[in-house]
N, CA, C and O atoms as CSV, one atom per row, in Angstrom:
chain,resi,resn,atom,element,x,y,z
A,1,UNK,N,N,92.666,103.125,106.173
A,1,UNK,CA,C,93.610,104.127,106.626
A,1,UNK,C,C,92.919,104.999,107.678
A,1,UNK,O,O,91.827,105.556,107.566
A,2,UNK,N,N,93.760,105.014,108.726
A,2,UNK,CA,C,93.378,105.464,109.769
A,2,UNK,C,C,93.497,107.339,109.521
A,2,UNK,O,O,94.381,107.704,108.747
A,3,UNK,N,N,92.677,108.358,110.133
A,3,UNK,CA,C,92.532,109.769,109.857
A,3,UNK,C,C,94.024,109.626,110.390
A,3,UNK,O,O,94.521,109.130,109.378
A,4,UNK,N,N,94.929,109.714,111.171
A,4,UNK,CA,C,96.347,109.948,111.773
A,4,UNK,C,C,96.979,109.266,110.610
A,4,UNK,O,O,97.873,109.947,110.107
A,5,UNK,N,N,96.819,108.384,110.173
A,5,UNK,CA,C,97.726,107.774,108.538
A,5,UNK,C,C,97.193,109.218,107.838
A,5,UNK,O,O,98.035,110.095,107.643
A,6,UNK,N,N,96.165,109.390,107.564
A,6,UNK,CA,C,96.161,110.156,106.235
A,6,UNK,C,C,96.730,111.212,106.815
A,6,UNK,O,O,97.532,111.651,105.990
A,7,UNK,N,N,96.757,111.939,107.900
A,7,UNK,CA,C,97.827,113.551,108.229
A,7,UNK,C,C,98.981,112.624,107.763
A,7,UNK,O,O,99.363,112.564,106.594
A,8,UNK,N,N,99.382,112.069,108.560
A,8,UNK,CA,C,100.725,111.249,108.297
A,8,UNK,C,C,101.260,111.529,106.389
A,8,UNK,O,O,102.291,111.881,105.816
A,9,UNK,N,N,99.876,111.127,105.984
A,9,UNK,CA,C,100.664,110.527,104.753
A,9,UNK,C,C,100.453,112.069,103.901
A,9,UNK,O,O,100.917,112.147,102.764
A,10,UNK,N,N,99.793,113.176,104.460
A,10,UNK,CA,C,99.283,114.269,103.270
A,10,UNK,C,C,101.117,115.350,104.148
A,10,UNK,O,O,101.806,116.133,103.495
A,11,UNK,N,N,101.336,115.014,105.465
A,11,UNK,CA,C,102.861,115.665,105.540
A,11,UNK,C,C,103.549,115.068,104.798
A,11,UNK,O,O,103.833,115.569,103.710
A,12,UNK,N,N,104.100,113.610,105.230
A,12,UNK,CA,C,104.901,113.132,104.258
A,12,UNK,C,C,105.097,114.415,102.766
A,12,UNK,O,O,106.154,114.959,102.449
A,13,UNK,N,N,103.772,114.601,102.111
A,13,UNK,CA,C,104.240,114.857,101.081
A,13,UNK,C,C,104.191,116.049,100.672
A,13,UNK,O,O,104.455,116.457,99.541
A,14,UNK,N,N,103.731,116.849,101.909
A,14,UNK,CA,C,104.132,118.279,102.053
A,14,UNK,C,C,105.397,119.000,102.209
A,14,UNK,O,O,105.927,120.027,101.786
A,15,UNK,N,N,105.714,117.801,103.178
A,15,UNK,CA,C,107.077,118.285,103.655
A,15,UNK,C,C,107.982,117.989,102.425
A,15,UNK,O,O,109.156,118.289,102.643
A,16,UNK,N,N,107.781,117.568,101.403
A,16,UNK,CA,C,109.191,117.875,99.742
A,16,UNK,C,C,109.082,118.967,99.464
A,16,UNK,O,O,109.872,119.541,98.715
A,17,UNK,N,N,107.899,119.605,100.097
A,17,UNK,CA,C,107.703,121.143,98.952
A,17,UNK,C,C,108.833,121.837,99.479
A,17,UNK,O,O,109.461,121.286,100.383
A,18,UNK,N,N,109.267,123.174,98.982
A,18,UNK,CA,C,109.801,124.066,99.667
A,18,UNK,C,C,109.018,124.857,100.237
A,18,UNK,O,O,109.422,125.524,101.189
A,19,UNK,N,N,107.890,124.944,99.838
A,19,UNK,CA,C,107.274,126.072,100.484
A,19,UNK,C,C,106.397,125.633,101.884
A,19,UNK,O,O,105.973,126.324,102.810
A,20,UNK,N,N,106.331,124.385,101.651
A,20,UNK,CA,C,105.499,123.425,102.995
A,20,UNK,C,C,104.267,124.180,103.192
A,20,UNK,O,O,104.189,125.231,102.555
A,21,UNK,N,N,103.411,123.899,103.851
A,21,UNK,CA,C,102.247,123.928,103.922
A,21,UNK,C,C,101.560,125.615,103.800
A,21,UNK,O,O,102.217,126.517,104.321
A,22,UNK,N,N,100.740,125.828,103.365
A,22,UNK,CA,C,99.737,127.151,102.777
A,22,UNK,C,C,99.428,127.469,104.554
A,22,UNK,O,O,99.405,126.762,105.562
A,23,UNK,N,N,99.222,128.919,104.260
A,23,UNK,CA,C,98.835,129.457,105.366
A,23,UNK,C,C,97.662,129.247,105.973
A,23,UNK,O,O,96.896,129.207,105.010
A,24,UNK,N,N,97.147,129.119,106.737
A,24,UNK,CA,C,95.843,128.971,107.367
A,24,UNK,C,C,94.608,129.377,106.266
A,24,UNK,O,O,93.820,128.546,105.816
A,25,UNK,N,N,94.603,130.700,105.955
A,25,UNK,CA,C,93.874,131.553,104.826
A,25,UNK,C,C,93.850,130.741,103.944
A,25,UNK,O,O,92.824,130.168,103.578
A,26,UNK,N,N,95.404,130.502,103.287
A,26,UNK,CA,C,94.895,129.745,101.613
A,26,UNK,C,C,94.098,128.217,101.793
A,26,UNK,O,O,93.253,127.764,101.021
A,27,UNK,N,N,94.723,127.449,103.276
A,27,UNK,CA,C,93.877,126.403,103.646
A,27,UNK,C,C,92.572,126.093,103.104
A,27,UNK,O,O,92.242,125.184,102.343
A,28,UNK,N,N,91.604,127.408,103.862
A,28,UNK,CA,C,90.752,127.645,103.829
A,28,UNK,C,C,89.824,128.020,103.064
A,28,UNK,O,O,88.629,127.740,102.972
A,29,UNK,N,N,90.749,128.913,102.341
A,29,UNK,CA,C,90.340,129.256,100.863
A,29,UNK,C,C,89.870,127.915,99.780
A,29,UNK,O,O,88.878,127.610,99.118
A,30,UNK,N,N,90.988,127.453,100.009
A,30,UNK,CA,C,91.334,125.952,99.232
A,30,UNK,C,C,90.194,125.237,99.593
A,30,UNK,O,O,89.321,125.070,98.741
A,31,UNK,N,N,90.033,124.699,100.943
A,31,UNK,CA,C,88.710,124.173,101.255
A,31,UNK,C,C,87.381,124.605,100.892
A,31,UNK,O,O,86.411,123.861,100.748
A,32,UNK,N,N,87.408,126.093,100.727
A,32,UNK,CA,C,85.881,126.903,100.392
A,32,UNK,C,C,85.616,126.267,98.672
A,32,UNK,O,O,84.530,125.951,98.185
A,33,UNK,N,N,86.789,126.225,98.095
A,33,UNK,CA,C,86.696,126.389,96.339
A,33,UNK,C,C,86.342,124.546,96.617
A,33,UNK,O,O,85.419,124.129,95.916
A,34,UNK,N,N,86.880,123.697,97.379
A,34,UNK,CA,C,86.758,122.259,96.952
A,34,UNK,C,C,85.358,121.956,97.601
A,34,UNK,O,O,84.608,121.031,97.289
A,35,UNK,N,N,85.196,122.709,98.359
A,35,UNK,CA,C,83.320,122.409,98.831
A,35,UNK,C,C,82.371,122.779,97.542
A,35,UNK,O,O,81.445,122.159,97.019
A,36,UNK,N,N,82.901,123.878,97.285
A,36,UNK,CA,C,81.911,124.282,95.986
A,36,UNK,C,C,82.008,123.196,95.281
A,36,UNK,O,O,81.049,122.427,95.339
A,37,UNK,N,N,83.338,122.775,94.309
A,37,UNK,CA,C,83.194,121.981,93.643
A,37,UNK,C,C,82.339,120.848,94.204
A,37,UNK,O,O,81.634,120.307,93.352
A,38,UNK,N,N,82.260,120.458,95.210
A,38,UNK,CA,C,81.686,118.809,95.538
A,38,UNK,C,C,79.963,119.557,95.203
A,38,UNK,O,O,79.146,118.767,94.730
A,39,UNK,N,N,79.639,120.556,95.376
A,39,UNK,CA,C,78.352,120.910,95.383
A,39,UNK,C,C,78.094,121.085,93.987
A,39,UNK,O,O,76.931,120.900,93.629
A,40,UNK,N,N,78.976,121.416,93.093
A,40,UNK,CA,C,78.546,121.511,91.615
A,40,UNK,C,C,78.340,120.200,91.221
A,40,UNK,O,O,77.276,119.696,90.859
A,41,UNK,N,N,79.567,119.616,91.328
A,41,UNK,CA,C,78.979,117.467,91.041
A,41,UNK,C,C,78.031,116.648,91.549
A,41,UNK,O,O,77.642,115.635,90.966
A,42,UNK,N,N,77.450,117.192,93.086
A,42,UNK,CA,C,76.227,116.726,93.569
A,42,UNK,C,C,75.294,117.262,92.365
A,42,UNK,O,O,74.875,116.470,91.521
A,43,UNK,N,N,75.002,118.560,92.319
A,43,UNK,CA,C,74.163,119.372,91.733
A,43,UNK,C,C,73.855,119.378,90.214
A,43,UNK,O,O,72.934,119.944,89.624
A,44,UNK,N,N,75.412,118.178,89.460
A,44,UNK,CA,C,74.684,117.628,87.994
A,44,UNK,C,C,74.501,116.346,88.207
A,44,UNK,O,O,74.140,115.699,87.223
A,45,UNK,N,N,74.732,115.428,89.837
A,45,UNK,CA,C,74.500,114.382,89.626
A,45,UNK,C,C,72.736,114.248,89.649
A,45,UNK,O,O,71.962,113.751,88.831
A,46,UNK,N,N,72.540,114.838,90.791
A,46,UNK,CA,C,71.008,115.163,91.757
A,46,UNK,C,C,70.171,116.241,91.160
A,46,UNK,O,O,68.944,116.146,91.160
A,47,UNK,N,N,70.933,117.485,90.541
A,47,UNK,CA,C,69.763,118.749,90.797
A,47,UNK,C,C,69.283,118.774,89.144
A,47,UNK,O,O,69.391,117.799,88.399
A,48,UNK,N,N,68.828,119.870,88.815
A,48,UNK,CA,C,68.663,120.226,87.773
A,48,UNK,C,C,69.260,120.440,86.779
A,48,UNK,O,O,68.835,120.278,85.635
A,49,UNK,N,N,70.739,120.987,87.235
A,49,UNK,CA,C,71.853,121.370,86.232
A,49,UNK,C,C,72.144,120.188,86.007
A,49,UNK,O,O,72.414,119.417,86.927
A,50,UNK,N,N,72.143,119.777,84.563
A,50,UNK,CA,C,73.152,118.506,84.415
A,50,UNK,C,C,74.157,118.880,83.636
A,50,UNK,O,O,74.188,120.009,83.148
A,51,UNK,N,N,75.216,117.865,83.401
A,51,UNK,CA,C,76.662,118.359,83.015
A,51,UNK,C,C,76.432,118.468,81.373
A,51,UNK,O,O,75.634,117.876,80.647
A,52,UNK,N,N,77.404,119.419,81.092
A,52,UNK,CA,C,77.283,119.338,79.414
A,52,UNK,C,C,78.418,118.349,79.159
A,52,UNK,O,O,79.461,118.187,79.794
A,53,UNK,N,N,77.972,117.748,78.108
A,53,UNK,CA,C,78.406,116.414,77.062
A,53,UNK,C,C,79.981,117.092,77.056
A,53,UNK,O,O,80.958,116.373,77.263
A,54,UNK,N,N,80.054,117.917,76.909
A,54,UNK,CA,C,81.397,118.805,76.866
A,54,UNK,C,C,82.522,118.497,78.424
A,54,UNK,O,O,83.709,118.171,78.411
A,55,UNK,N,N,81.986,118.646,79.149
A,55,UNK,CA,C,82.042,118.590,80.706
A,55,UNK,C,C,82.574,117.329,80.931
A,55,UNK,O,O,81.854,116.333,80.859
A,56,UNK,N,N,83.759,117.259,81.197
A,56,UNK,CA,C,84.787,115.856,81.323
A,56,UNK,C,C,85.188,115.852,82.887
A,56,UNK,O,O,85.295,116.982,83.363
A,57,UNK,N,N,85.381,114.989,83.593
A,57,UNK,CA,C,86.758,114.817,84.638
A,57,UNK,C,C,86.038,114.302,85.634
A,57,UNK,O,O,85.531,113.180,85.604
A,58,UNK,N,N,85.913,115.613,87.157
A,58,UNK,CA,C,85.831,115.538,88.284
A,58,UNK,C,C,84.553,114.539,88.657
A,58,UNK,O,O,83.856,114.149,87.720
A,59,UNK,N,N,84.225,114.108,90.058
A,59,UNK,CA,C,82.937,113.660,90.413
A,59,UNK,C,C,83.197,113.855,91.881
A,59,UNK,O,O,84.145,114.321,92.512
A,60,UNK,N,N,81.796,113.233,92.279
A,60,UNK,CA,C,81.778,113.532,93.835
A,60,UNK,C,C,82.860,112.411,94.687
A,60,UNK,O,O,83.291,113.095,95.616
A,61,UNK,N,N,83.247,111.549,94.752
A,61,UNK,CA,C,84.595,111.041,95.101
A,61,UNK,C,C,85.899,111.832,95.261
A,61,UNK,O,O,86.591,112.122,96.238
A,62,UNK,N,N,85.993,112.106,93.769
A,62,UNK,CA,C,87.234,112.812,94.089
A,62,UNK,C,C,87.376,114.328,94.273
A,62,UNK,O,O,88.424,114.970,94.195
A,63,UNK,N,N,85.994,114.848,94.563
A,63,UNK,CA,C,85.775,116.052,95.494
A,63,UNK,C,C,86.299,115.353,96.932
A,63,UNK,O,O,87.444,115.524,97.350
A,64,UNK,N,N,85.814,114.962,97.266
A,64,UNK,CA,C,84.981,114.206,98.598
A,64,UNK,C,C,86.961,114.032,99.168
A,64,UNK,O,O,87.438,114.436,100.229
A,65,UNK,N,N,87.415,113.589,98.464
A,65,UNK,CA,C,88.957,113.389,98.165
A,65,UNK,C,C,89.879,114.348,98.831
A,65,UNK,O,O,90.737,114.308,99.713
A,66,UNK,N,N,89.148,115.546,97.749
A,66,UNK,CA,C,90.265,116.839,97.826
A,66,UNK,C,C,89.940,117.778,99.133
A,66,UNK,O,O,90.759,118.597,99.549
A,67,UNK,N,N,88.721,117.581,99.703
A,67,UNK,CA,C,88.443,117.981,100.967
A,67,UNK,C,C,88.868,117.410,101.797
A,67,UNK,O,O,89.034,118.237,102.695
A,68,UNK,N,N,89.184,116.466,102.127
A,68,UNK,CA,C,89.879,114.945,102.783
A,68,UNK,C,C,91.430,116.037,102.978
A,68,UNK,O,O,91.617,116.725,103.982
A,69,UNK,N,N,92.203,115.987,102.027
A,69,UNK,CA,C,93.561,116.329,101.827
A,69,UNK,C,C,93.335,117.630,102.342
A,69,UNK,O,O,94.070,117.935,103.281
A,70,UNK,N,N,92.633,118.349,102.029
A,70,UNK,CA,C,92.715,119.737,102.338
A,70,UNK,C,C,92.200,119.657,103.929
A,70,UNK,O,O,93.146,119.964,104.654
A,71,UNK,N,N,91.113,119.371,104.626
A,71,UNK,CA,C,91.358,119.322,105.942
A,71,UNK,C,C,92.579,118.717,106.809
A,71,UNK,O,O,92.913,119.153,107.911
A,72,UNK,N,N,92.994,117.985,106.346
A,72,UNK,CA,C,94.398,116.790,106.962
A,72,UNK,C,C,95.599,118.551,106.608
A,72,UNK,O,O,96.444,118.941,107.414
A,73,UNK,N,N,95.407,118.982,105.780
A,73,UNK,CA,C,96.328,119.999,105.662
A,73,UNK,C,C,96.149,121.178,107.298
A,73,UNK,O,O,96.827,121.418,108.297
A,74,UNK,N,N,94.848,121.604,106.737
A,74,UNK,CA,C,94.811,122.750,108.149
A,74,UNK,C,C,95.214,122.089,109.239
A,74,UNK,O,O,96.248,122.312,109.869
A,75,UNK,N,N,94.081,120.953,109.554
A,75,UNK,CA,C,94.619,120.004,110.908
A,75,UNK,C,C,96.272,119.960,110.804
A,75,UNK,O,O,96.834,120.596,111.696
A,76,UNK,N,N,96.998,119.403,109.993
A,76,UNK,CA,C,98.679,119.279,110.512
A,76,UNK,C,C,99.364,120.681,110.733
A,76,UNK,O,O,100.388,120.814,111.403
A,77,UNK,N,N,98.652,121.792,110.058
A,77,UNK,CA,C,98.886,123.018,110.223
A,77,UNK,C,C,98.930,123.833,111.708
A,77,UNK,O,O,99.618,124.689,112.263
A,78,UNK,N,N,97.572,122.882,112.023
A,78,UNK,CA,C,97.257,123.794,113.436
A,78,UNK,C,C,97.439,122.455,114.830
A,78,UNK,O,O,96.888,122.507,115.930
A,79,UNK,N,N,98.281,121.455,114.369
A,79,UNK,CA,C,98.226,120.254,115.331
A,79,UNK,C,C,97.384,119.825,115.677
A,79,UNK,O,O,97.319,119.491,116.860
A,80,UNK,N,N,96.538,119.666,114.976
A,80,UNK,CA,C,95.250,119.087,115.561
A,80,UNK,C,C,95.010,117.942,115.197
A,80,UNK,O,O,94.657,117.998,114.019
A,81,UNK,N,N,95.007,116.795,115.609
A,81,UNK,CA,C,94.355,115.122,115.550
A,81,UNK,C,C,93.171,114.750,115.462
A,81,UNK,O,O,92.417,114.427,116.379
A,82,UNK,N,N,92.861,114.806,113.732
A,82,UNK,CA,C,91.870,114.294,113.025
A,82,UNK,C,C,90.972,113.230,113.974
A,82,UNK,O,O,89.778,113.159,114.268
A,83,UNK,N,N,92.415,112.280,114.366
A,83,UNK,CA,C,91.035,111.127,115.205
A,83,UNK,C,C,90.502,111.285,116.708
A,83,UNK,O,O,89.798,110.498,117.340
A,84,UNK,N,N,91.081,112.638,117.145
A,84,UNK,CA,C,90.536,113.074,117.938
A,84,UNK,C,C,89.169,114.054,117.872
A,84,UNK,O,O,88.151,114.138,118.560
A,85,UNK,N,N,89.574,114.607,116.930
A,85,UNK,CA,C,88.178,115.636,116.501
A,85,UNK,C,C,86.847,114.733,115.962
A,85,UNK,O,O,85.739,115.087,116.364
A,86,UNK,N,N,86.947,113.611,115.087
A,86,UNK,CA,C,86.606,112.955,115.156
A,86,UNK,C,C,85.464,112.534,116.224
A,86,UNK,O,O,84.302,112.925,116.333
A,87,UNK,N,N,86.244,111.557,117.003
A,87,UNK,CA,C,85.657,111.394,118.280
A,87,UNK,C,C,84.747,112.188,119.009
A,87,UNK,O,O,83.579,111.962,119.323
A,88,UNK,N,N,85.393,113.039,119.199
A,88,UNK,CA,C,84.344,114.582,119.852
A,88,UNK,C,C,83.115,114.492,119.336
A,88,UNK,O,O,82.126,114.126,119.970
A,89,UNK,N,N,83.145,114.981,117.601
A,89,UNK,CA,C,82.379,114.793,116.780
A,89,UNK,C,C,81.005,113.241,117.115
A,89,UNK,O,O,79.790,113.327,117.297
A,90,UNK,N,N,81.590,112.441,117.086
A,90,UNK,CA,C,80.303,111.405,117.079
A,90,UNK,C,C,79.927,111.563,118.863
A,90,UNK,O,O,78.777,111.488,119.295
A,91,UNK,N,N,81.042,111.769,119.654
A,91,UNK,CA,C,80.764,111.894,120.919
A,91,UNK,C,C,78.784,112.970,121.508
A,91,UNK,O,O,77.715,112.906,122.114
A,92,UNK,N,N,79.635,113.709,120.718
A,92,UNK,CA,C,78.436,115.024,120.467
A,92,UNK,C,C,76.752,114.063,119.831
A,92,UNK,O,O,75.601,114.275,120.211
A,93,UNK,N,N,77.191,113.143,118.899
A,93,UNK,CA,C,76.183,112.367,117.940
A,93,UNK,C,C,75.453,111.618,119.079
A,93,UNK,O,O,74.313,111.923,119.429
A,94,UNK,N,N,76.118,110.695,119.593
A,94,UNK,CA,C,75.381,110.056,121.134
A,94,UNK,C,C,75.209,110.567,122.160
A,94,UNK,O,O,74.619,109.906,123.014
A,95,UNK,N,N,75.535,111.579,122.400
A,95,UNK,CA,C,75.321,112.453,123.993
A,95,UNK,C,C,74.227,113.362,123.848
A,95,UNK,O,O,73.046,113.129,124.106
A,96,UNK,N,N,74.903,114.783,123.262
A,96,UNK,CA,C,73.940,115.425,123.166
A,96,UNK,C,C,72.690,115.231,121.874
A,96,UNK,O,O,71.581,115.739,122.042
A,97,UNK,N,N,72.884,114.768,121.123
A,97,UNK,CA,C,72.312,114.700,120.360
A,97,UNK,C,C,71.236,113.529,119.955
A,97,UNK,O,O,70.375,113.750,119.104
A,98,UNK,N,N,71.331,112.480,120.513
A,98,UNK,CA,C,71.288,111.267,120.937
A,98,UNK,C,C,69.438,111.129,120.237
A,98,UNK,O,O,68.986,110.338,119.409
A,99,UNK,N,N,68.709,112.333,121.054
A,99,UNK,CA,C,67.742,112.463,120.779
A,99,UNK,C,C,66.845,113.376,119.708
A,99,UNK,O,O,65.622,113.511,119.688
A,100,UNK,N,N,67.580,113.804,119.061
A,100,UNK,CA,C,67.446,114.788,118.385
A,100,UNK,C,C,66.990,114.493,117.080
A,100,UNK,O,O,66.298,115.285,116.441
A,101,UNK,N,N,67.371,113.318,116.627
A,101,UNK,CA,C,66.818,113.070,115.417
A,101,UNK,C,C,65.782,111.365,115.675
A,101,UNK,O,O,65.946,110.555,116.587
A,102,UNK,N,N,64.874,111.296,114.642
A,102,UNK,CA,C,63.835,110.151,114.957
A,102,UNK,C,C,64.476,108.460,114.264
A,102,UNK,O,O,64.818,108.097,113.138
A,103,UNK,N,N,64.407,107.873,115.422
A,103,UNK,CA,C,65.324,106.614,114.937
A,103,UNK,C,C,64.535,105.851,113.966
A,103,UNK,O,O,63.423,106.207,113.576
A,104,UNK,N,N,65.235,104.631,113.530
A,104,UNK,CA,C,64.702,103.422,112.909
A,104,UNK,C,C,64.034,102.958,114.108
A,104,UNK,O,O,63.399,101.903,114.092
């Protein structure tokens, strides 16, 4: 699935709500709380904290997930084309950056 499928497919199912899409703020908000989470599931997969036996559900996937949905949200919010930003993004990786980190 192409980043323009997934806006595609996270309106699709925005647009049933009545209330349609969160304001820029709660976006963001939303995104701040689902980063944390991906950092708490790194952090009993990898760090020191490990999960208590008690501690059921989430993992880093379906963090990884809910940040996915939640950016495709701001982006359709603010018109912006995921597979364009994208692009930019690695554009930046080979141009300027090209040298910046030590290859294989």
């Amino acid at each position: 699935m192409s980043l323009r499928e997934v806006q595609e497919e996270v309106d699709k199912w925005v647009s049933q709500l009545k209330s349609g899409y969160w304001s820029q703020f709660e976006i963001m908000t939303r995104l701040s709380e689902e980063v944390g989470e991906l950092a708490r599931e790194v952090n009993h997969k990898y760090g020191q904290k490990k999960k208590k036996t008690a501690q059921e559900g989430s993992d880093i996937e379906e963090e990884i997930g809910d940040i996915i949905f939640t950016l495709a949200c701001l982006a359709n919010k603010e018109k912006i084309d995921l597979d364009e930003c994208f692009k930019k993004a690695m554009n930046k990786c080979y141009g300027r950056d090209k040298d910046r980190f030590e290859k294989k």
